[in-house]
KOLGU-812646 format. One line per 2 residues: their letters; for each residue x, y, z of C-alpha. Coordinates in nm, 4 decimals, always signed. Layout:
BEGIN
A> X/Y/Z ~ ...
# end
This chain:
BEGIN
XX> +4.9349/+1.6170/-5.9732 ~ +4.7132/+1.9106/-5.9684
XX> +4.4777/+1.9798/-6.2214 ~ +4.4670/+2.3699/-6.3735
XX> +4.1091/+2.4210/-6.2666 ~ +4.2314/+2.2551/-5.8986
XX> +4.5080/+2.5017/-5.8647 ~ +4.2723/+2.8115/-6.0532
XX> +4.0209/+2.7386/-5.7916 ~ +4.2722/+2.7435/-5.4751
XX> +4.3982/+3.0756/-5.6298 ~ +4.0819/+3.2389/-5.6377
XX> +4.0002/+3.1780/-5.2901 ~ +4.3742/+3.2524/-5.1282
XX> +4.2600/+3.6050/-5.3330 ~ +3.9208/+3.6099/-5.1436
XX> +3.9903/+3.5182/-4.8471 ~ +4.3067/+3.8191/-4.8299
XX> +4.5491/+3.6016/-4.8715 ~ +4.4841/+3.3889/-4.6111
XX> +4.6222/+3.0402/-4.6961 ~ +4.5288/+2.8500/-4.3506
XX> +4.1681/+2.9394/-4.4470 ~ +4.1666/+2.7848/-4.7755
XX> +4.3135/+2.4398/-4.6795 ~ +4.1104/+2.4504/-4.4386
XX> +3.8002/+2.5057/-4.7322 ~ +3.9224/+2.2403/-4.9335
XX> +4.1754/+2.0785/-4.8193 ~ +4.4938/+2.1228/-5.0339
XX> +4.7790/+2.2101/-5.0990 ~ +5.0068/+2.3178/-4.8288
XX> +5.1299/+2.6693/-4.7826 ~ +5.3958/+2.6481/-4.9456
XX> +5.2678/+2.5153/-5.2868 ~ +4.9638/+2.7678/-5.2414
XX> +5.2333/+3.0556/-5.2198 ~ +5.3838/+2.9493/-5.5180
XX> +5.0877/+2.8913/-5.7567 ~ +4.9842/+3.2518/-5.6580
XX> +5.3343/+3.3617/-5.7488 ~ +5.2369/+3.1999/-6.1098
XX> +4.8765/+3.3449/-6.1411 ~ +5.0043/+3.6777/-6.0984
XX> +5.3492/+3.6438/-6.3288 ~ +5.2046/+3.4271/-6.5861
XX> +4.8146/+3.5257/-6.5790 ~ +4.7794/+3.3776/-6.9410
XX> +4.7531/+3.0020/-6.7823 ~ +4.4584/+3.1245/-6.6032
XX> +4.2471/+3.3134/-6.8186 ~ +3.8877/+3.2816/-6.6108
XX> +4.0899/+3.5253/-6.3516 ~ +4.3882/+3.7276/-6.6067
XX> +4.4672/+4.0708/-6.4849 ~ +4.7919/+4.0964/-6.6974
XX> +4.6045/+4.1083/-7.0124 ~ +4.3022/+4.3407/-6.8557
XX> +4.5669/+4.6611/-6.9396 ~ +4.7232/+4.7936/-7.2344
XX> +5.1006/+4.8401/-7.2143 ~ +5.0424/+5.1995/-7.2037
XX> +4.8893/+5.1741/-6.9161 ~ +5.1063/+4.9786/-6.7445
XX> +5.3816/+5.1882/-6.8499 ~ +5.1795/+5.5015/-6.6940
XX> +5.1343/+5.3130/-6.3534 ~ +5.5002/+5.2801/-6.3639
XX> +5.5701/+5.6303/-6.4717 ~ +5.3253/+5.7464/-6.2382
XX> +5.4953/+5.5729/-5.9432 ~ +5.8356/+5.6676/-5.9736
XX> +5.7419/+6.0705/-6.0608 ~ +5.5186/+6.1036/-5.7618
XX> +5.7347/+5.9635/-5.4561 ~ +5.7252/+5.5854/-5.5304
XX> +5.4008/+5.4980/-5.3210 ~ +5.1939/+5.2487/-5.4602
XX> +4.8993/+5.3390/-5.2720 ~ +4.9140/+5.7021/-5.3836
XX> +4.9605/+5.6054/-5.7990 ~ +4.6402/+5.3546/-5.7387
XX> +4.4022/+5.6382/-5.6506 ~ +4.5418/+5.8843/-5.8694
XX> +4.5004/+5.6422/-6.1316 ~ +4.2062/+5.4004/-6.0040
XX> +4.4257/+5.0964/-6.0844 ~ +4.5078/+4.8154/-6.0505
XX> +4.5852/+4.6023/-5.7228 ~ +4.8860/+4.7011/-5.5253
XX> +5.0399/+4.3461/-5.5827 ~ +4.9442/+4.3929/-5.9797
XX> +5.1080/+4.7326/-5.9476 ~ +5.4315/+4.5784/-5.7522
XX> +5.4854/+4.3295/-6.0218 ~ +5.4690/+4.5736/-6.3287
XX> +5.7659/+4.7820/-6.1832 ~ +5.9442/+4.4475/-6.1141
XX> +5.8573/+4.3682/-6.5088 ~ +5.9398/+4.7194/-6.6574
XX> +6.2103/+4.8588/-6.4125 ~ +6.3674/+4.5925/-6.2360
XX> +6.5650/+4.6319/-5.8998 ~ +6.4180/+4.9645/-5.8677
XX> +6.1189/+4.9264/-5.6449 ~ +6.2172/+4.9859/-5.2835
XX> +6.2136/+4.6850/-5.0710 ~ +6.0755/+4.7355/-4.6936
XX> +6.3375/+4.7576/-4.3752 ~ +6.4042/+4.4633/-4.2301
XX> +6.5182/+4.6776/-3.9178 ~ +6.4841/+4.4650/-3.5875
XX> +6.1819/+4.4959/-3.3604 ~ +6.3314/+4.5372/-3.0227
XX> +6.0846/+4.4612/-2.7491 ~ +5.9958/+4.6635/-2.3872
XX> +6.2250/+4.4855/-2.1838 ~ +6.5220/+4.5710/-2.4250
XX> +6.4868/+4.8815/-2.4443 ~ +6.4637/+4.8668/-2.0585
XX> +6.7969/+4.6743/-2.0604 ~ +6.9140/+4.9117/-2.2685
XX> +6.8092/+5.2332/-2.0497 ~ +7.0067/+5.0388/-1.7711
XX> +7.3033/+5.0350/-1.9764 ~ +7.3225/+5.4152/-2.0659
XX> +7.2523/+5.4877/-1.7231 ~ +7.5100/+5.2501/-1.5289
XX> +7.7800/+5.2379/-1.8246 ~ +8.1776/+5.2834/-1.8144
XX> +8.1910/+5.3940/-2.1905 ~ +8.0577/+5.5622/-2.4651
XX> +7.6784/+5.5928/-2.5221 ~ +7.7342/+5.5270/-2.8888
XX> +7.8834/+5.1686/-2.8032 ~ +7.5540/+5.0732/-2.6532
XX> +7.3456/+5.2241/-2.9849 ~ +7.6054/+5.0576/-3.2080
XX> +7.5313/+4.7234/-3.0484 ~ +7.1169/+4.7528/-3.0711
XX> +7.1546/+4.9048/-3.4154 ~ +7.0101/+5.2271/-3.3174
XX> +7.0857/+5.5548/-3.3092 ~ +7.2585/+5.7126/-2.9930
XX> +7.0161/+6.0175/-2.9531 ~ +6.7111/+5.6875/-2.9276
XX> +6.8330/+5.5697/-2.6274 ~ +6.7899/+5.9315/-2.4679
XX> +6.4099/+5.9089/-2.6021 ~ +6.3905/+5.5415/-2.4394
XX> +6.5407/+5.7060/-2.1078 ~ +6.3122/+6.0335/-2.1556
XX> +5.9900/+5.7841/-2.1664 ~ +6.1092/+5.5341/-1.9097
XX> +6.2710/+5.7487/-1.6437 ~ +6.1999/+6.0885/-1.4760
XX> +6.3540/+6.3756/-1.6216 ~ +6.5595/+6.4058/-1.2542
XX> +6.7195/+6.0693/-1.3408 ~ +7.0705/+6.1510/-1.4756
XX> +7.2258/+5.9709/-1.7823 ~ +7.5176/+5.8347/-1.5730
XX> +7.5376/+5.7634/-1.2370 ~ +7.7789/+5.9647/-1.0458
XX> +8.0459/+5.7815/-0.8361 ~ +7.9825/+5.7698/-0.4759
XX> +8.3180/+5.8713/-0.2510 ~ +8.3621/+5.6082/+0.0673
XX> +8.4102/+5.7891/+0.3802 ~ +8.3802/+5.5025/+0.6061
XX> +8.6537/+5.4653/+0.8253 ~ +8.9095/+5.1461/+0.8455
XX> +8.7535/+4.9994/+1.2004 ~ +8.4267/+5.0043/+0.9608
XX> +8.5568/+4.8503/+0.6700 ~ +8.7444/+4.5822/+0.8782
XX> +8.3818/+4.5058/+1.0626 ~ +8.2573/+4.5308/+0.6980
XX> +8.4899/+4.2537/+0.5657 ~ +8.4060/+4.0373/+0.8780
XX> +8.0601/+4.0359/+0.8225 ~ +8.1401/+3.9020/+0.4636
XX> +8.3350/+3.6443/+0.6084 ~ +8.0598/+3.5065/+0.8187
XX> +7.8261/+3.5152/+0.5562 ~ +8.0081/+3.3122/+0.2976
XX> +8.1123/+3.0761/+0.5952 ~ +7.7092/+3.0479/+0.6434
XX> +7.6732/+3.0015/+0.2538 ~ +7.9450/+2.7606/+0.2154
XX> +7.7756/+2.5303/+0.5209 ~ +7.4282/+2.5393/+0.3412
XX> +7.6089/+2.3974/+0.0564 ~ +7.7620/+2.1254/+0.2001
XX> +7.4540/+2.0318/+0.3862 ~ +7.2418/+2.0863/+0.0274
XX> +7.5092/+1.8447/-0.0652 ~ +7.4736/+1.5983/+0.1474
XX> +7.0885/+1.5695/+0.1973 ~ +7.1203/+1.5214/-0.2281
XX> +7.3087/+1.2342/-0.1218 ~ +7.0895/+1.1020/+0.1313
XX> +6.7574/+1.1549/-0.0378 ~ +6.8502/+1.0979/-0.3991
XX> +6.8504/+1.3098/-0.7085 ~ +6.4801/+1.2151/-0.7639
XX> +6.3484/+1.3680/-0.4686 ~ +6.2824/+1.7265/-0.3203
XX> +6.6317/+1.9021/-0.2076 ~ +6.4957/+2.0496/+0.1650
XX> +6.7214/+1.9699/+0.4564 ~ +6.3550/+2.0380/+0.6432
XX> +6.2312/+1.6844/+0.4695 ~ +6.5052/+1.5060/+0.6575
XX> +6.3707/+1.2779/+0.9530 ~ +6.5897/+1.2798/+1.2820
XX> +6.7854/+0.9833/+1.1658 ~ +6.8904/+1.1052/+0.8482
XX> +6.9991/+1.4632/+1.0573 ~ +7.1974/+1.2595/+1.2468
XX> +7.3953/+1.0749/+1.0071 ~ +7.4414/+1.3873/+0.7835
XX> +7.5968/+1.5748/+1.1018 ~ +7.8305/+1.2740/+1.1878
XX> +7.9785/+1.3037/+0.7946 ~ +8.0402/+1.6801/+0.8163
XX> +8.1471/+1.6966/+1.1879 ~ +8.5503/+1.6667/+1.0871
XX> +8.5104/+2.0267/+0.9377 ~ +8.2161/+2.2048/+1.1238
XX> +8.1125/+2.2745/+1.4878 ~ +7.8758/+2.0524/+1.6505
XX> +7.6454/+2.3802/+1.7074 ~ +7.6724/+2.5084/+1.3888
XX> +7.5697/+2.2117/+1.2713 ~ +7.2563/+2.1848/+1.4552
XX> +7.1492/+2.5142/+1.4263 ~ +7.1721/+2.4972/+1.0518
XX> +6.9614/+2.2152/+1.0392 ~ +6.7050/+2.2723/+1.3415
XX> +6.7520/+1.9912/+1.5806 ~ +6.7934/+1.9930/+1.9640
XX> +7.1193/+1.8145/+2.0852 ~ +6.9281/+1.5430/+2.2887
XX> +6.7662/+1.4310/+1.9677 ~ +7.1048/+1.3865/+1.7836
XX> +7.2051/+1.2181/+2.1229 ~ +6.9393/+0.9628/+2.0748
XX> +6.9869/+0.9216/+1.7219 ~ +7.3702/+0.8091/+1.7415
XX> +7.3240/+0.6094/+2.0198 ~ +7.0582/+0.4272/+1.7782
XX> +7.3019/+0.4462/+1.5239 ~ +7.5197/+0.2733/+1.7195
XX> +7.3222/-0.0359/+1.8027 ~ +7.2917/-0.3101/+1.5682
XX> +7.0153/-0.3285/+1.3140 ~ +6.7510/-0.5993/+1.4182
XX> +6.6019/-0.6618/+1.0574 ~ +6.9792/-0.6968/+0.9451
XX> +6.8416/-1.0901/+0.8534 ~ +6.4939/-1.0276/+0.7550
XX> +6.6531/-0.7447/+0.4963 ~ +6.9133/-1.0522/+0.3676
XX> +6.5953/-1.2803/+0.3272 ~ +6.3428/-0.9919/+0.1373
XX> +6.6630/-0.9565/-0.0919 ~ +6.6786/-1.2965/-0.1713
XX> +6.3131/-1.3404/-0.2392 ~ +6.3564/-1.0154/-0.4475
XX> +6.5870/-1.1285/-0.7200 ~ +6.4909/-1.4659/-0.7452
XX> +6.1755/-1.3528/-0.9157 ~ +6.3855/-1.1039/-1.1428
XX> +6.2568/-0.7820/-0.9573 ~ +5.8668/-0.8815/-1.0019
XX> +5.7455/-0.8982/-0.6555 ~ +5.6765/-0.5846/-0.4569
XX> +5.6115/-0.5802/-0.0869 ~ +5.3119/-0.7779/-0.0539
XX> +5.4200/-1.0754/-0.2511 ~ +5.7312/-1.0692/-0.0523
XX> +5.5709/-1.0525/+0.2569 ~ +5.3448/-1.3879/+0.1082
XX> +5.6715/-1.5088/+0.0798 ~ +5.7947/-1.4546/+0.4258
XX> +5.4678/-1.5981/+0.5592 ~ +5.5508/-1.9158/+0.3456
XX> +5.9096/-1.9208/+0.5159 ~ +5.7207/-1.8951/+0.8615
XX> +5.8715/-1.5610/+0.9090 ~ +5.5782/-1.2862/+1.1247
XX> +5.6072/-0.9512/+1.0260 ~ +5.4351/-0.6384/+0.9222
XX> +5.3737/-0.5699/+0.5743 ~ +5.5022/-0.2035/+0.6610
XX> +5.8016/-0.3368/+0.7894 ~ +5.8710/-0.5131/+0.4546
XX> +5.7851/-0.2204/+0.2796 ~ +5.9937/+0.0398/+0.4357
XX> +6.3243/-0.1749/+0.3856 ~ +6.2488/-0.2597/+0.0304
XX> +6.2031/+0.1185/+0.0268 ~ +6.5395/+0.2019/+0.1786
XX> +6.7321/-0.0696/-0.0559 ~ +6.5623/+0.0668/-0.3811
XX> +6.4435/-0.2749/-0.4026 ~ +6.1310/-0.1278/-0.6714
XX> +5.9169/-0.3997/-0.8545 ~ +5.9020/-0.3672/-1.2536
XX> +5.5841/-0.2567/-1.4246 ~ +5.4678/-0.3416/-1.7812
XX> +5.5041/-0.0200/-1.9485 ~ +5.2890/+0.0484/-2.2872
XX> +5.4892/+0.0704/-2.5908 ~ +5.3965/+0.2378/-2.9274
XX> +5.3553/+0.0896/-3.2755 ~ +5.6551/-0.0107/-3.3914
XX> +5.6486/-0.1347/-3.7778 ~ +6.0706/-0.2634/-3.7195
XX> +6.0762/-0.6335/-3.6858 ~ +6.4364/-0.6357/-3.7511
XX> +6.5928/-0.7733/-4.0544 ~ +6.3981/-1.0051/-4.2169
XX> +6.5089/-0.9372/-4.5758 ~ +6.7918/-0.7650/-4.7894
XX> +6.7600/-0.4031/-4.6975 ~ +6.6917/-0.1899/-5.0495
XX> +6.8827/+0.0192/-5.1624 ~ +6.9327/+0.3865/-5.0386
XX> +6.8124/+0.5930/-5.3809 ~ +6.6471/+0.9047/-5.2320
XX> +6.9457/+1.0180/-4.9677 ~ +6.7559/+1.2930/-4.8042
XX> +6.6865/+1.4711/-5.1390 ~ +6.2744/+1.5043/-5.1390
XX> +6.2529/+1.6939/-5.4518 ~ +6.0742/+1.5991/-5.7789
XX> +6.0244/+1.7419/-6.0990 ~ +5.7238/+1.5578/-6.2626
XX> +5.4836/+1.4051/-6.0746 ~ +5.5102/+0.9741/-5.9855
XX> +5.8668/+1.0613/-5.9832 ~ +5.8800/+0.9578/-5.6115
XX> +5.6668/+0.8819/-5.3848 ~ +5.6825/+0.8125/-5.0364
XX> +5.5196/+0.5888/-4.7690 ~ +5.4943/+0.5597/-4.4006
XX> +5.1779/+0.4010/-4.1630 ~ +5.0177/+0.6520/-3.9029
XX> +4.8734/+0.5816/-3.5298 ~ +4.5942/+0.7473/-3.4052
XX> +4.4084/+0.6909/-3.0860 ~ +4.0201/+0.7668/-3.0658
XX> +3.7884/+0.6678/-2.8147 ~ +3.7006/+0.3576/-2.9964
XX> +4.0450/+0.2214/-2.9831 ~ +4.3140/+0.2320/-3.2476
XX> +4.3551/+0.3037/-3.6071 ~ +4.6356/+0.3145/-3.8587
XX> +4.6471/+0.4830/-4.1659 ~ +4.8638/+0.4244/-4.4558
XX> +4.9468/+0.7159/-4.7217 ~ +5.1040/+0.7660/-5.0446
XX> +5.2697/+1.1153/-5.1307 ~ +5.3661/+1.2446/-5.4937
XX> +5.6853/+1.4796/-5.3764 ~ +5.6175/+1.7061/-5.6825
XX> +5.3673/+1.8817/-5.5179 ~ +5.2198/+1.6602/-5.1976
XX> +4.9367/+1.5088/-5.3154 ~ +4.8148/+1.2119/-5.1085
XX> +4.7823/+0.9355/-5.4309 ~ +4.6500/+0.6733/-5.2050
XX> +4.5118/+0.5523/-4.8945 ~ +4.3920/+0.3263/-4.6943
XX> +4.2997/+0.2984/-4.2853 ~ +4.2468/-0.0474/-4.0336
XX> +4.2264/-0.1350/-3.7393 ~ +4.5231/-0.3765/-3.7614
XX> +4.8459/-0.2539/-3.9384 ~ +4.9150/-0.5933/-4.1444
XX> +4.9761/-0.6641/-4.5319 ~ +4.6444/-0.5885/-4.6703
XX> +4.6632/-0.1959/-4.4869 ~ +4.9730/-0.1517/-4.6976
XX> +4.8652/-0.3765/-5.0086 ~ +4.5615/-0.2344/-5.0698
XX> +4.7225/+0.1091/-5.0942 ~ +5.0150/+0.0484/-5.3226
XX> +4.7392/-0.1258/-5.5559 ~ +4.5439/+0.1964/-5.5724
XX> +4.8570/+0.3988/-5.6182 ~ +4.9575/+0.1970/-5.9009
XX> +4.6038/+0.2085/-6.0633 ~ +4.6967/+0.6037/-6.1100
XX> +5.0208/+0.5648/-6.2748 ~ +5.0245/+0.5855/-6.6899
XX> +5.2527/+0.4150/-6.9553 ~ +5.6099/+0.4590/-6.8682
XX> +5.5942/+0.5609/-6.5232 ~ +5.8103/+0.4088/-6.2916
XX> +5.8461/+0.6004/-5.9782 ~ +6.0575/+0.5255/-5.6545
XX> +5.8997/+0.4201/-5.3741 ~ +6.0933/+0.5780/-5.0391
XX> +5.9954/+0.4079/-4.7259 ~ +6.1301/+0.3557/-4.3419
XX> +6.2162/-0.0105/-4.4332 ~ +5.9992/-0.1369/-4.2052
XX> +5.8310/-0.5261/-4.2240 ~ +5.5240/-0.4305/-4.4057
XX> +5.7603/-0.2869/-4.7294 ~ +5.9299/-0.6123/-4.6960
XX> +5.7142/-0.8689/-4.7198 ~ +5.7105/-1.0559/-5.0106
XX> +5.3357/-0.9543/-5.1256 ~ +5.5108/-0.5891/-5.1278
XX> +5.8199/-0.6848/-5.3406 ~ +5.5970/-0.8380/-5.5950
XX> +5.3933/-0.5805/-5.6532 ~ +5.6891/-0.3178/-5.6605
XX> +5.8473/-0.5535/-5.9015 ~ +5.4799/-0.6282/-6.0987
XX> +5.4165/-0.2071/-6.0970 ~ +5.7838/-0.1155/-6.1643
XX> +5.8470/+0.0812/-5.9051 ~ +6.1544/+0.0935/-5.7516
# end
């Protein structure tokens, strides 16, 4: 919990710093923006808790009353009753008229901002619409004669409102050519996406989609799947290959596959050390067996089979070493609020990585108002990291104060060291 002079001081420099609340956590160091908001909300409404800084009791009552006077019988400007009178602060005067007159003051428009490109979007609308103008206005939440300005400041003047419809006087022998071109188009479409279909099939989801990545072989096989429903020509034309190369290719095709026992040996090898070896321990392994060949050879058809060694992958602090007690209870349920402080507090450990290595940090917070009770930071998240930090925390707490201690059930908060000294402190 916050002292008065704690929160007087953060007050005073949110004021001198125009209300600026990143700079003064960043100053020194509490409380968050929220908090800050609301203790400035209580200096100015109850300016009798603060007196170093009170600018309630600075005016009479008559003069407040004549500031509010003032305001409402000269066109309700609070800048404009501040110089005619010479006081006080435009937030001071704001909070009078909320005092003396309330619901009177005129609150700002919260009108939305539309940006550039909307109200581009929205010129194109006027201009290529099948309705009313006022349909388009009604759905921006402007007025109709703004989108006129928007297309007066966007467009020439020459630029009508709405485009006029254009007659077609083409003749039928055009508009039959017309419809055949649109034929052979979405027959040229359709093909690209059955042969964007297939290479996806080929190469894998993982890889580029380009037909041009495919090698010769891979042409070849994806022309002999589609060949039932396409032209051979098409076909090759689509995807760029001469017809003596897809000669050669399914005559290759055709021929058995020399490696077919080498691949049923690498296989082997492969799963009987659970997916560990890549290529060049397999090829080792080969060379044991008295079987010659080339390391790229042993590559390529793991390659092809997806036969892909596992790697050790790092994994981040975890504090879950499953359930090694009773879980506690669920008290909090999602509901982080508190009304006096060491009501509740909560816990958690922190990872950071620096240069030096690792560090954790463990941290109580007071959910009245999220102040950090205790602390403490090693290099090794074990029992004395959390320990150490609960026995702080519980050096703070007075007669009668039993808060509730909300954690992530991890093992630290249930090891036995920490259920004796929840059950030794009282906290629950």
């Amino acid at each position: 919990m916050y002292s008065r002079e704690e929160k007087l001081k953060a007050v005073e420099l949110f004021i001198r710093y125009d209300k600026s609340p990143a700079s003064v956590i960043r100053e020194i160091g509490y409380p968050c923006r929220a908090t800050l908001y609301a203790w400035h909300e209580e200096y100015l409404a109850n300016g009798c808790d603060m007196p170093s800084v009170n600018n309630y009791r600075r005016y009479t009552e008559e003069q407040r009353r004549a500031a509010v006077d003032h305001f409402f019988e000269h066109g309700q400007c609070l800048a404009r009753t501040i110089r005619a009178l010479g006081y006080p602060s435009q937030e001071l005067l704001a909070a009078w008229i909320d005092e003396l007159e309330p619901g009177r003051r005129p609150k700002r428009s919260s009108a939305k901002r539309l940006t550039h490109e909307n109200k581009q979007r929205a010129v194109v609308d006027l201009i290529t619409r099948k309705g009313a103008a006022k349909d388009i206005a009604d759905e921006l939440g402007v007025e109709r004669a703004t989108l006129y300005n928007w297309k007066r400041k966007l467009l020439d003047e020459e630029v009508p409102c709405k485009l006029p419809r254009k007659r077609d006087d083409r003749s039928i022998e055009e508009l039959e050519e017309y419809a055949e071109s649109l034929r052979r188009d979405i027959d040229r479409l359709e093909l690209q996406r059955t042969i964007l279909e297939g290479t996806v099939e080929l190469l894998g989801k993982d890889r580029s989609v380009d037909p041009g990545m495919l090698t010769n072989r891979e042409k070849t096989i994806l022309v002999e799947s589609l060949r039932p429903t396409h032209k051979l020509n098409v076909l090759l034309d689509a995807l760029g290959m001469a017809k003596s190369s897809y000669l050669y290719q399914r005559n290759a095709l055709s021929k058995p596959d020399k490696h077919t026992d080498l691949l049923i040996r690498i296989t082997e090898i492969f799963h009987e050390s659970d997916g560990r070896y890549g290529y060049r321990r397999v090829h080792a392994a080969l060379r044991l067996d008295e079987i010659v060949v080339s390391e790229k050879v042993v590559c390529r058809i793991m390659k092809e089979e997806g036969l892909i060694a596992k790697r050790p992958t790092k994994r981040k602090y975890s504090s879950y070493k499953g359930e090694i007690s009773e879980a506690p209870e669920n008290l909090v349920a999602r509901d982080f609020h508190a009304d006096d402080p060491n009501l509740l507090w909560l816990t958690d450990i922190a990872e950071f990585s620096i240069p030096a290595g690792k560090i954790y940090l463990s941290s109580i917070i007071d959910c009245f108002d999220g102040m950090c009770i205790a602390w403490s930071q090693s290099t090794s998240p074990n029992a004395d990291l959390v320990n150490s930090m609960l026995d702080a925390a519980a050096s703070k707490l007075h007669e009668g104060e039993h808060p509730i201690g909300h954690s992530d059930r991890g093992c630290h908060y249930r090891w036995p060291g920490w259920i004796e000294r929840c059950e030794r402190y009282g906290i629950t």
